[in-house]
N, C-alpha and C positions, 0 to 999 in steps of 0.2 A: 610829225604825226598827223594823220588826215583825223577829220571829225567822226567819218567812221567808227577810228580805234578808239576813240575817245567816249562815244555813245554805250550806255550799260545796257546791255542786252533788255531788252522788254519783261523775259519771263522773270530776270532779277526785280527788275522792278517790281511786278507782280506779286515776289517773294516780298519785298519790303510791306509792301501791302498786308499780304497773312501775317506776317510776323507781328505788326502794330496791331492786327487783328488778336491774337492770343497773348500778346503785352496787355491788351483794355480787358480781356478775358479774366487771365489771373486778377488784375488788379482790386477788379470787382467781385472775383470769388472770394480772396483771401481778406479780404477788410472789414468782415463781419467777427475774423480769426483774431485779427490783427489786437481787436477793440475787445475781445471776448469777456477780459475777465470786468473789463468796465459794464458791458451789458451784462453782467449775469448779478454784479452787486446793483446796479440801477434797477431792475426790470428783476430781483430777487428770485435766480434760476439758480436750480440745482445745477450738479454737470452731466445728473442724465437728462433733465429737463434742455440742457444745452445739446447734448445729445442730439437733439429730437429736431432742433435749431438748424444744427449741421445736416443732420439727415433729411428734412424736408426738401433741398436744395437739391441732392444726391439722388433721392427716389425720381422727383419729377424730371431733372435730368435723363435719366435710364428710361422715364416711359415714353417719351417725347424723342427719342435718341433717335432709332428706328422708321418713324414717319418722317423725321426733318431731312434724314439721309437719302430715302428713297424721295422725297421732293426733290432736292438739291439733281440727282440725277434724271427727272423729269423735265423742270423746268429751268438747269441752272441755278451754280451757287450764288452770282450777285444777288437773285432780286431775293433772297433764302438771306443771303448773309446781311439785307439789310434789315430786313422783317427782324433779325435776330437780336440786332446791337439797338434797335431803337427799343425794342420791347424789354432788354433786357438794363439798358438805359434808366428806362422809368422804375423798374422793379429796385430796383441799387438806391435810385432817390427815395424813393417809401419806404424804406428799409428804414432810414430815420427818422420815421414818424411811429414805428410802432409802439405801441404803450404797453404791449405785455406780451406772455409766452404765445398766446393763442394768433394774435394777429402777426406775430414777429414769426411763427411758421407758416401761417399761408400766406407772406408776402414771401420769404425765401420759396416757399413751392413756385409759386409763380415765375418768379426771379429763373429759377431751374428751368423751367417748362420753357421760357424765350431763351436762355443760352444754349439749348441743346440744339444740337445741328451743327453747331462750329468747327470741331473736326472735321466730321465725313465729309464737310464742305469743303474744308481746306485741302483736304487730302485729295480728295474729287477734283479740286484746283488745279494741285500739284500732279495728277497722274492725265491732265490735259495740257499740262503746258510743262513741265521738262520730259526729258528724254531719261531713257531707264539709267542710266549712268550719270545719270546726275541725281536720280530719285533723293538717297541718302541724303547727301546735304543739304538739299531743298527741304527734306522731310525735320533735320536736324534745326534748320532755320525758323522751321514753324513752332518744333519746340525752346527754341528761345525764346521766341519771346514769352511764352508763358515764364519762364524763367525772369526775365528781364522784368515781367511786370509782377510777379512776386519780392523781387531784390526793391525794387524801385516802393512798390509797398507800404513796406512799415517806415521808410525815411518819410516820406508824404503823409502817410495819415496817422503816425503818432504824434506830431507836433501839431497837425491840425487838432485831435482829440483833446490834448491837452491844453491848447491855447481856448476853444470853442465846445468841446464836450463831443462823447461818443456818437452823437446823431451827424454834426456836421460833416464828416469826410464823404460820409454815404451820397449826400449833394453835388460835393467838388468830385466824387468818379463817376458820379454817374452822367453828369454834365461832358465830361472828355468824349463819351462815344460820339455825341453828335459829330464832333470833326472828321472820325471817322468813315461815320457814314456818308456824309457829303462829298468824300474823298473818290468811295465807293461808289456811289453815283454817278459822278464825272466823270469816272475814267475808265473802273473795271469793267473788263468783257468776259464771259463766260468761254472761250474760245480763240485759240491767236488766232483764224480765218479772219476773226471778225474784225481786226485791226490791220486801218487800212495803213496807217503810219510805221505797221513794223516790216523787218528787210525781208524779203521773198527765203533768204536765205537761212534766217532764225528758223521761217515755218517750217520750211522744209527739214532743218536739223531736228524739229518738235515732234513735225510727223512721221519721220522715220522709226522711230522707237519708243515714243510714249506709250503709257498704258492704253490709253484710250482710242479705239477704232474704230472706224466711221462706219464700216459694213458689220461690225455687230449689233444685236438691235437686245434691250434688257433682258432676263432671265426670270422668268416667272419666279415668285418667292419661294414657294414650297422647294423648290430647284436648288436654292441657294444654301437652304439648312443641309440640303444630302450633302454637301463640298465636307469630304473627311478631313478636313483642315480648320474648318470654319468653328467644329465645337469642339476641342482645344485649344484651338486661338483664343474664343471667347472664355473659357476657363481659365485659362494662364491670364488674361486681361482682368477677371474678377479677381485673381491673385493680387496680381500689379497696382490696383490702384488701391490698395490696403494702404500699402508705403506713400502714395500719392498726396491722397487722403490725410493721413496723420499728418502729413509736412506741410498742407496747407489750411486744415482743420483744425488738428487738436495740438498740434504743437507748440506755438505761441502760449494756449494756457500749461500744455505741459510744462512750459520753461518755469513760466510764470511760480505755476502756484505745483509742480511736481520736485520742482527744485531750488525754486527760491531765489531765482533770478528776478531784478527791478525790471520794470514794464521799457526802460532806454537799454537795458543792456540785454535783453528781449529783441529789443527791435534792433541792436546790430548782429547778432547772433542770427537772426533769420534772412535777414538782407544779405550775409556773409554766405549764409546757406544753398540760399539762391546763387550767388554769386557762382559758386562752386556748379552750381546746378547747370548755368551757362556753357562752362566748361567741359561738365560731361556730355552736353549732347554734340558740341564741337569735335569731342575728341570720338562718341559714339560715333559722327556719321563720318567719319572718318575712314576708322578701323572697319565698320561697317564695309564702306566699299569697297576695302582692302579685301577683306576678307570673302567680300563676294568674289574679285578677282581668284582669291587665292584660294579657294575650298568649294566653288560654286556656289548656287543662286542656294539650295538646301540648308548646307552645313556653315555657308557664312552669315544666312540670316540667324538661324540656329546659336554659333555661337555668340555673336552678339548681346542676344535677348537672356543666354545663361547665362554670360557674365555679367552683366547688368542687376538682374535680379537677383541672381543668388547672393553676389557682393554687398548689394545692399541688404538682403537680411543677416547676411554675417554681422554685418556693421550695426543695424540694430540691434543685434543680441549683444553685443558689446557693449554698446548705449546703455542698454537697459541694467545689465551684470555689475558693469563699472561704480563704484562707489563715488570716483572723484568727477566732479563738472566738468574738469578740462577735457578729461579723456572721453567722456560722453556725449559735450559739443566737438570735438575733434571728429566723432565717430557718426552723429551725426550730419555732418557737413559732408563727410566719406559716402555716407548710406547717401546722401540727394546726390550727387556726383556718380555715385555707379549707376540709382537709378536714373538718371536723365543720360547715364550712357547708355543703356539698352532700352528703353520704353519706346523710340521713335521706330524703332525694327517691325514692332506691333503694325503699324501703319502702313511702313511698306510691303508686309505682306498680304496687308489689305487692298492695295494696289496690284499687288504679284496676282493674286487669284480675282481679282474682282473686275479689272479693267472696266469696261463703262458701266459696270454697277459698284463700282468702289465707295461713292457716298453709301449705300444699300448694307454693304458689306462693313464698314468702317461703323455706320452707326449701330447694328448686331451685336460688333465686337465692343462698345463704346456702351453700349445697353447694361450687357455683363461689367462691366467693370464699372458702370456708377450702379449699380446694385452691390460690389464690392463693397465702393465710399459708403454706400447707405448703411449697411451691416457694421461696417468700420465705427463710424460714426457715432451707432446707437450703442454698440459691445465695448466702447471702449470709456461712454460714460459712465454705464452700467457698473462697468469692473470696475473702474474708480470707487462710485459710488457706495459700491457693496463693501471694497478692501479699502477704501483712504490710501490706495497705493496706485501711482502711476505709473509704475516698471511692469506690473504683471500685463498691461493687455499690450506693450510692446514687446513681449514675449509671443503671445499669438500674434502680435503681425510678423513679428520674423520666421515662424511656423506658417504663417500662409505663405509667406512670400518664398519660402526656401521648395515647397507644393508647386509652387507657379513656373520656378526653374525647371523643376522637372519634367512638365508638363509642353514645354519648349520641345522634347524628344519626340514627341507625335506633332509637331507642326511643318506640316510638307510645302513651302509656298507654290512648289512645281504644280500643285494639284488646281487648276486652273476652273473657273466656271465653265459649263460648257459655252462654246460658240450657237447661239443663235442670228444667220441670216435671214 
């Protein structure tokens, strides 16, 4: 075997890259989840006051979504994706010094406002460096690792919680991005042209059918809202990450304090969850490009994102119906598994219509669905609150989400931006 065959392709590499990217991602989203019900008896919050905790993250995410994406396809996602992990680096460490409700929400805003752009960037990444036949799994790779670093999670920062108290983990994640970035710096290029070390014959396989073309030039904004794909997309997306949402937000206290699960058998329950979560996006981009083969670019991205979403609000209503624990962690471990089977299709059709305005496009669609989490967030302390019941607002999220399925029937990805030369 020559060293050749033995050499992993550059753009895989580049995938390793994203993927550590949305492992540091989750990690740092979900570990304010992780620690919730510790911060809400320290720091004396209600769960709509917690609400408001989760929601600050979520809002400033959505407003920040939009400008990070349209930079990313201005100037390139490295010098965007380091701005993002160093900012959002520091906001994860401040996180455990807040002393109360008022400062522990405009440090999460903050927090939000530097992690937004990570998608449309990644995706921006990936629709310049694989080829359309490979989109799917590259796109499935990038949501592992958000998976990977939700499962990874609560093993890491509940024993730190509890050996050192709710503040320290916030230190030990937010300290991991720097590797990241330095990683970032060294090595990532915005473009295989730009590497002189990769084979003549990688680029050429890139350039033949990636999304991204070098003789189209951006699409003015106003241009991009008329795409009759584009607000369906983003509706069905504000659907989607309702389910998102709850599994990396409210869940952990729903275990917690909706069911009466201990804070260790909490954190295998959700690690377990993820677990599953890995799975379905492996076996998502899978089926995914089966079924592009098999149905075309329409009805195979189409079925995908149904099945995905509708299974999972099935599975929550069963969650929530169910009297017995088993069958409800059984059911939700089912729901994060369908959804990380259909939610990466979202992406690719961001790709499909957007081509060199995909960061543009990807953060629209990424805008809508963290105003989702925002709503999610605040409605589902609320309803606690008012009823001392956690089953009812998992009720309306399986009602949004089962809205978002159907919603999937008006998403055309054939329906392209136009070509500007």
């Amino acid at each position: 075997m020559t060293n050749d065959q033995l050499t992993i392709p550059y753009r895989f590499r580049v995938l390793v890259l994203l993927c550590g990217l949305t492992t540091l991602t989750y990690m740092d989203r979900i570990c304010v989840s992780i620690v919730g019900v510790r911060i809400k008896a320290a720091l004396h919050l209600s769960n709509e006051q917690f609400g408001w905790v989760l929601a600050a993250f979520a809002l400033a995410y959505a407003l920040f979504e939009i400008p990070s994406g349209m930079l990313g396809d201005r100037i390139g996602p490295k010098r965007v994706f380091i701005r993002i992990v160093l900012w959002w680096s520091l906001f994860t460490a401040l996180t455990g010094v807040a002393g109360g409700l008022v400062s522990l929400v405009v440090i999460r805003f903050l927090f939000g406002m530097g992690e937004s752009g990570t998608y449309p960037n990644a995706i921006l990444t990936v629709s310049r460096w694989f080829p359309l036949h490979e989109t799917g799994k590259a796109l499935s790779w990038v949501g592992i690792g958000s998976q990977i670093g939700a499962a990874l999670a609560p093993l890491i920062i509940v024993p730190i919680a509890v050996a050192y108290g709710w503040r320290a983990p916030f230190f030990v994640i937010g300290a991991i991005g720097l590797v990241w970035v330095a990683a970032c710096w060294a090595w990532f290029h915005d473009f295989p042209a730009q590497v002189k070390a990769m084979p003549p014959a990688e680029k050429e396989l890139i350039a033949a059918s990636c999304r991204h073309k070098d003789t189209q030039h951006q699409v003015p904004f106003k241009l991009i809202f008329r795409n009759r794909t584009l607000w369906p997309l983003m509706l069905m997306y504000f659907c989607c990450q309702w389910a998102n949402y709850f599994f990396i937000a409210w869940m952990p206290v729903y275990l917690q304090e909706g069911r009466g699960f201990t804070e260790n058998a909490m954190k295998q329950i959700a690690s377990t969850l993820f677990v599953a979560g890995i799975a379905g996006f492996i076996a998502g981009g899978a089926a995914g490009d089966w079924f592009l083969k098999l149905q075309g670019l329409k009805m195979g991205r189409r079925l995908t994102g149904m099945i995905g979403l509708g299974g999972c609000g099935l599975l929550l209503f069963i969650a929530a119906l169910s009297a017995s624990n088993t069958v409800t962690v059984c059911c939700l471990i089912g729901a994060n598994f369908s959804f990380s089977f259909g939610v990466m299709v979202s992406y690719a059709v961001c790709a499909d219509i957007g081509r060199n305005n995909t960061g543009t496009v990807t953060g629209a669609m990424n805008f809508f669905g963290q105003m989702g989490a925002f709503f999610l967030a605040i409605i589902f302390g609320r309803i606690v609150q008012v009823t001392h019941n956690f089953e009812y607002p998992l009720y309306v999220v399986a009602a949004v989400l089962f809205t978002g399925c159907l919603l999937w029937l008006a998403i055309n990805p054939e329906k392209q931006l136009p070509e500007i030369s």
